[in-house]
C-alpha positions, 0 to 999 in steps of 0.5 A, a space after each residue: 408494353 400494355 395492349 392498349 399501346 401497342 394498338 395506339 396510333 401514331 401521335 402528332 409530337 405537338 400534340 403529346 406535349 401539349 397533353 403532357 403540359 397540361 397533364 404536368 400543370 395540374 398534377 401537383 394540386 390535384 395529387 394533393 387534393 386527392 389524397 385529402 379526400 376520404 373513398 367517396 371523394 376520390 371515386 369521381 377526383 379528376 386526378 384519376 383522370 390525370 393518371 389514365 392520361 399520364 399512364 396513356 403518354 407514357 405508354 405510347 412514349 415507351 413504344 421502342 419502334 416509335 420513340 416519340 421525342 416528348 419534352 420531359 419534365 425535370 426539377 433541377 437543384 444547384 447547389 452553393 453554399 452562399 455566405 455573406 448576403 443580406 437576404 434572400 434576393 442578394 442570395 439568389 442574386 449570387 448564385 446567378 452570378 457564379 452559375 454565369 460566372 463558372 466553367 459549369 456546376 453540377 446540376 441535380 435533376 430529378 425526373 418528374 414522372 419517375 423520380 430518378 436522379 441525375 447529376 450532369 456535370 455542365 463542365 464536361 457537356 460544355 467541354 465535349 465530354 459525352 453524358 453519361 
């Protein structure tokens, strides 16, 4: 834990994920403008910016004495192997329906901010199974 978090005070949750959003909102362009920038560039780039921030959340969100309960962000991927449609819509439209349809896939999510992956098996969460 750095020194800076140690001395942090306790900060509204509301407040935290509001930040985090809007930290999370902007990463992704941001990120890939930075690093289209040569040295001047990147000096001054607001992105900068959005790593000392997401660096301070994760930071006091590290904190063990005070967990703060953050939403994270994930990216999740189901995959199905879909035959027979007409296009990518009718596609969509049928994996819809066997997610609705089934006792529950298996769901790849990836942590936004660090890049871990987990599968959850929806079966076993529906079914009482404890995640593990």
């Amino acid at each position: 834990m750095s020194s800076s978090a140690a001395s942090t005070p306790a900060v509204d949750p509301k407040l935290l994920a509001a930040i985090r959003a809007v930290v999370d909102y902007n990463w992704a362009d941001e990120q890939a403008d930075y690093q289209q920038q040569d040295g001047k560039g990147r000096q001054r780039h607001i992105y900068r910016s959005l790593r000392t921030i997401s660096d301070w959340l994760n930071d006091v969100v590290g904190q063990a004495e005070q967990a703060v309960a953050l939403p994270k962000r994930y990216r999740g991927v189901i995959e199905w192997d879909i035959e027979g449609a007409v296009d990518p819509a009718d596609a969509a439209a049928t994996m819809w329906r066997y997610v609705c349809e089934s006792d529950g896939p298996v769901v790849e999510l990836t942590d936004h901010d660090t890049g871990a992956v987990h599968e959850v098996d929806l079966y076993e969460i529906r079914h009482g199974y404890p995640f593990g």
